[in-house]
C-alpha positions as a Python dict, from the first residue, in 0.01 Angstrom:
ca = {
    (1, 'X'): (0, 0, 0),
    (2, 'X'): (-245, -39, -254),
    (3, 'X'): (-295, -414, -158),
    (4, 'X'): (-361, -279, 230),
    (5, 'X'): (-628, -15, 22),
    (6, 'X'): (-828, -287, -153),
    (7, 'X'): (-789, -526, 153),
    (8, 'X'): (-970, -265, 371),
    (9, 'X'): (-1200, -140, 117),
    (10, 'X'): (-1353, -489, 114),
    (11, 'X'): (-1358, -561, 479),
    (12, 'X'): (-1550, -258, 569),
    (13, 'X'): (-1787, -372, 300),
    (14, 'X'): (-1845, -691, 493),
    (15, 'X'): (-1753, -915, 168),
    (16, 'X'): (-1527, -1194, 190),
    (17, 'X'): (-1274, -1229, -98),
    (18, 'X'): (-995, -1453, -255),
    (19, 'X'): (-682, -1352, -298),
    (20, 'X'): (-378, -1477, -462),
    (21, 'X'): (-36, -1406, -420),
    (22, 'X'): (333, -1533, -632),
    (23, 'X'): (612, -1563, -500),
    (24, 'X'): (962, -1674, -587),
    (25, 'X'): (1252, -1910, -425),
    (26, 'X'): (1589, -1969, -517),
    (27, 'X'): (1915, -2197, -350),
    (28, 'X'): (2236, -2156, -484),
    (29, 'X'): (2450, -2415, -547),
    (30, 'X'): (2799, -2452, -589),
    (31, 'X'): (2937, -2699, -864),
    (32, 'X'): (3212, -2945, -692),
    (33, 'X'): (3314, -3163, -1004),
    (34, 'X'): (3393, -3078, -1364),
    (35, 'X'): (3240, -3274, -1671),
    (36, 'X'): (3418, -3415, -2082),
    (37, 'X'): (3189, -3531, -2243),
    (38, 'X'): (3347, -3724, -2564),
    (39, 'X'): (3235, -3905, -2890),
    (40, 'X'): (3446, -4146, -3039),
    (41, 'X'): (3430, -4319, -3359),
    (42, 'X'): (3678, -4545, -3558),
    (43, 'X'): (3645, -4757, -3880),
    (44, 'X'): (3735, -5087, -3999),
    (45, 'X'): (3669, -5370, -4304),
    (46, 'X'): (3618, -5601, -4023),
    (47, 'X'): (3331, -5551, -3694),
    (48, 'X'): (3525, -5794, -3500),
    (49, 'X'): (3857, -5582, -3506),
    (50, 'X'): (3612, -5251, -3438),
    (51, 'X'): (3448, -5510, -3093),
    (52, 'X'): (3829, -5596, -2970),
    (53, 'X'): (3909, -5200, -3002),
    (54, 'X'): (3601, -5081, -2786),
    (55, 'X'): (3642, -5373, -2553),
    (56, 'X'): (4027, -5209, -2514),
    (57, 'X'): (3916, -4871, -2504),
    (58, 'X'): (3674, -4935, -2202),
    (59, 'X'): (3936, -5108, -1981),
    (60, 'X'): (4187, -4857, -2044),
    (61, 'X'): (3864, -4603, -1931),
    (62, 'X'): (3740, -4813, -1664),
    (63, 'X'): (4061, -4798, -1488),
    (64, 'X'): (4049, -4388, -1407),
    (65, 'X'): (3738, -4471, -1227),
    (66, 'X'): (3622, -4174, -1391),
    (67, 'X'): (3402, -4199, -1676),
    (68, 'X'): (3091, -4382, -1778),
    (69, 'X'): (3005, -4541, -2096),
    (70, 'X'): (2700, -4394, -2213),
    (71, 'X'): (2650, -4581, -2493),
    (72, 'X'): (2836, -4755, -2820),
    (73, 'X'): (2747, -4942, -3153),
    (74, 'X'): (2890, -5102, -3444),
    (75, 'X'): (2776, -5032, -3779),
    (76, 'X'): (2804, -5091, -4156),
    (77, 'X'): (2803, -4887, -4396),
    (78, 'X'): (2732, -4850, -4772),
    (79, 'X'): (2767, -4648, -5065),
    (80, 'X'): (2422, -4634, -5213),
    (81, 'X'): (2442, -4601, -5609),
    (82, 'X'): (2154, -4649, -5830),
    (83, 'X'): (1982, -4973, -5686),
    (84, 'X'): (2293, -5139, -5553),
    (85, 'X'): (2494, -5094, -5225),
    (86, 'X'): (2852, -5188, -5198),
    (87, 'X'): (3004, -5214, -4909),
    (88, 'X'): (3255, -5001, -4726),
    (89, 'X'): (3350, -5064, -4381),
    (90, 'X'): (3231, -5059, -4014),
    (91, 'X'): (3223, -4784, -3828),
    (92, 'X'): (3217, -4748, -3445),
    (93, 'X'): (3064, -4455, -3217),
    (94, 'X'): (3052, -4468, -2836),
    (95, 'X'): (3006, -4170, -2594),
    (96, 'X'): (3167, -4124, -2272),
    (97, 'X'): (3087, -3875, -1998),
    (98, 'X'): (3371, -3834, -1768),
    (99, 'X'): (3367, -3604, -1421),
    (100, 'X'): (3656, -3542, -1141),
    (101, 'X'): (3708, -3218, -955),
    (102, 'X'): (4074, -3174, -1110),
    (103, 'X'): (4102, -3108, -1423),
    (104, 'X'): (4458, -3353, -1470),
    (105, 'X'): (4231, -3664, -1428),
    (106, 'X'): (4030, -3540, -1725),
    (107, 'X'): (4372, -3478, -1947),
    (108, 'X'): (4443, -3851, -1866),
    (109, 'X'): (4161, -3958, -2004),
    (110, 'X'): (4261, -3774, -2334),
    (111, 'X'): (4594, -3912, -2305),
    (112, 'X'): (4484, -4272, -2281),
    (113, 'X'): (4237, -4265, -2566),
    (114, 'X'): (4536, -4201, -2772),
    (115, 'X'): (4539, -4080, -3165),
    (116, 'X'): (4381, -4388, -3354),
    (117, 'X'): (4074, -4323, -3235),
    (118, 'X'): (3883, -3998, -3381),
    (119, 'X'): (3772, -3806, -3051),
    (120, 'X'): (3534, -3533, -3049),
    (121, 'X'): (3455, -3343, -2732),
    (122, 'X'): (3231, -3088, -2610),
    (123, 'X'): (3370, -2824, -2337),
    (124, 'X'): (3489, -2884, -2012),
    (125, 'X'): (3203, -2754, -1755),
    (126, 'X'): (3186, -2742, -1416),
    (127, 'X'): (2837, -2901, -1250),
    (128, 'X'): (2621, -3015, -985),
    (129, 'X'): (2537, -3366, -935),
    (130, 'X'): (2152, -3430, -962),
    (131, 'X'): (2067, -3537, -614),
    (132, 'X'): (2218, -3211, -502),
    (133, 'X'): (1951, -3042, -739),
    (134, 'X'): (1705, -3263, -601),
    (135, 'X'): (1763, -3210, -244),
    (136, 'X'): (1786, -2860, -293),
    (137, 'X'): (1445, -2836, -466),
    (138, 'X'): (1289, -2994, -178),
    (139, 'X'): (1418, -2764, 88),
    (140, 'X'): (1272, -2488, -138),
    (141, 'X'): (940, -2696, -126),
    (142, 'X'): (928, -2703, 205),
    (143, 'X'): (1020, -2339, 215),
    (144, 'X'): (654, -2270, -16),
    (145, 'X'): (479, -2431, 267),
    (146, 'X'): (626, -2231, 562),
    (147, 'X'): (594, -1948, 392),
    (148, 'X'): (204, -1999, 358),
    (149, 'X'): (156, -2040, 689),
    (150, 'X'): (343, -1713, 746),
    (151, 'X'): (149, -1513, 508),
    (152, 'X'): (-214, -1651, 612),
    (153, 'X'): (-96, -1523, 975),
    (154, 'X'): (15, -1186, 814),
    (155, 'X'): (-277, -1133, 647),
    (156, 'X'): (-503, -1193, 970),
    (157, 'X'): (-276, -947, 1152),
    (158, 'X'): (-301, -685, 877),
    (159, 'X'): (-648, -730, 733),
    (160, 'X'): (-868, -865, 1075),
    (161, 'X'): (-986, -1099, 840),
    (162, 'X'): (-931, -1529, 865),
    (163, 'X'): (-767, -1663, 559),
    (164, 'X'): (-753, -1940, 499),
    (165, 'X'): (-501, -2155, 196),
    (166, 'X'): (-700, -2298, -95),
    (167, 'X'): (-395, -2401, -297),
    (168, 'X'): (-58, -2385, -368),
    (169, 'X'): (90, -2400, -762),
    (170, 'X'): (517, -2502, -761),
    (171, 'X'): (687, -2474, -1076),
    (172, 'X'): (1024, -2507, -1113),
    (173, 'X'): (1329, -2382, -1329),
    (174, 'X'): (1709, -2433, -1277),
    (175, 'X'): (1925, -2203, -1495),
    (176, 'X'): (2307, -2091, -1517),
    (177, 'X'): (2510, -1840, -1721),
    (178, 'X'): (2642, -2073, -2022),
    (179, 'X'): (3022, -2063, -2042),
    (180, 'X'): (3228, -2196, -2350),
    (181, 'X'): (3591, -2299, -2255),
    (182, 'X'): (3898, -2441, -2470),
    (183, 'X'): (3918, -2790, -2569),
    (184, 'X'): (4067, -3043, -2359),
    (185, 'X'): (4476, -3089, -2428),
    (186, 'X'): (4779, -3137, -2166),
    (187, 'X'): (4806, -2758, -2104),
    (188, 'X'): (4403, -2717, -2060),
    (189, 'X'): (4324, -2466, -1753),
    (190, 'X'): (4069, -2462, -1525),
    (191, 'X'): (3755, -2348, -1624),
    (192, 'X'): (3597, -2105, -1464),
    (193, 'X'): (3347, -2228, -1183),
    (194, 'X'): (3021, -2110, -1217),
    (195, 'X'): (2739, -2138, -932),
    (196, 'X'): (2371, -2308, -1044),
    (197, 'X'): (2059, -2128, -921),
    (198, 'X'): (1756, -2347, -851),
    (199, 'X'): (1437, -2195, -818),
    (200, 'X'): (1086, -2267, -757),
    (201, 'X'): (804, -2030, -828),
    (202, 'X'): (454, -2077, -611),
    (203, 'X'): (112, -1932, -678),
    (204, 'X'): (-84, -1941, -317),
    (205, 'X'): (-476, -1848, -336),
    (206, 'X'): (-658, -1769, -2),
    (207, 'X'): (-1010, -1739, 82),
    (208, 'X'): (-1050, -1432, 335),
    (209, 'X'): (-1354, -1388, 555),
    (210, 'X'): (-1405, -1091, 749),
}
């Protein structure tokens, strides 16, 4: 109403005016695949046993179809005393991300890593793949620009005045509730799906004549 108020208060003056207006959009998506993401690290006195272990650890991977190797190194390292280093041993780290929709395929890939190898892991989560976030963003995009055309027709309806779209300002933001589940074993359940909003916020400024 008190939009309507000004609206009028300026047409009757005979002025023209810009206005601008936000507005919000938002797609729900629901995740279809769960994600373990791992860090593994061993050590050895010699880099060449630490190259034949990751080279075995990736085939064994490789072969759940599963998981992708997102990166591993080989290292030395020293104990620093004084100005002298002595050597200890070499130390390997590689990370794996690893994503199926049941949660036994991920429990293999705990299994097969075995116990010589020390294996961190962050929670089980479910997600959505990025070209689902993608596509969805552009629907909402495409959503803005309906919605301008829309508006500028509303506002010639309401107001008697032609308005015409200067601009339009998208920002976007994708959020979801954070949820912390138990760490991947044999008897691991389920986690508990939860939905990812994407949402795009849009500024639109008119120029109205009456």
């Amino acid at each position: 109403m008190r939009l309507l108020a000004l609206l009028f208060t300026l047409i009757t003056a005979g002025f023209g005016f810009d206005l601008s207006i936000k507005k919000e959009f938002s797609s729900t998506l629901e995740p279809q695949t769960m994600r373990l993401d791992l860090s593994i690290s061993s050590t050895n006195a010699k880099s060449t046993l630490l190259k034949s272990e990751a080279e075995e650890l990736f085939a064994k991977v490789a072969s759940l179809r599963i998981c992708k190797n997102r990166g591993h190194f080989i290292t030395p390292i020293y104990n620093y005393k004084e100005s002298s280093k002595k050597f200890i041993h070499y130390e390997l780290r590689a990370d794996l991300s690893c994503e199926s929709a049941q949660i036994e395929k991920l429990g293999e890939v705990v299994e097969l890593i075995g116990s010589n190898l020390k294996v961190t892991q962050n929670p089980i989560r479910w997600v959505v793949d990025d070209l689902s976030i993608a596509e969805a963003k552009e629907q909402l995009e495409f959503e803005t620009i309906n919605y301008a055309r829309t508006y500028a027709a509303k506002l010639r309806s309401k107001s008697r005045s032609e308005c015409t779209l200067k601009a339009i300002e998208i920002g976007t933001d994708r959020s979801s509730a954070p949820v912390v589940f138990a760490k991947m074993n044999s008897s691991a359940l389920e986690p508990t799906k939860e939905n990812i909003e994407v949402r795009i916020s849009a500024e639109y400024s008119y120029e109205c004549k009456p």
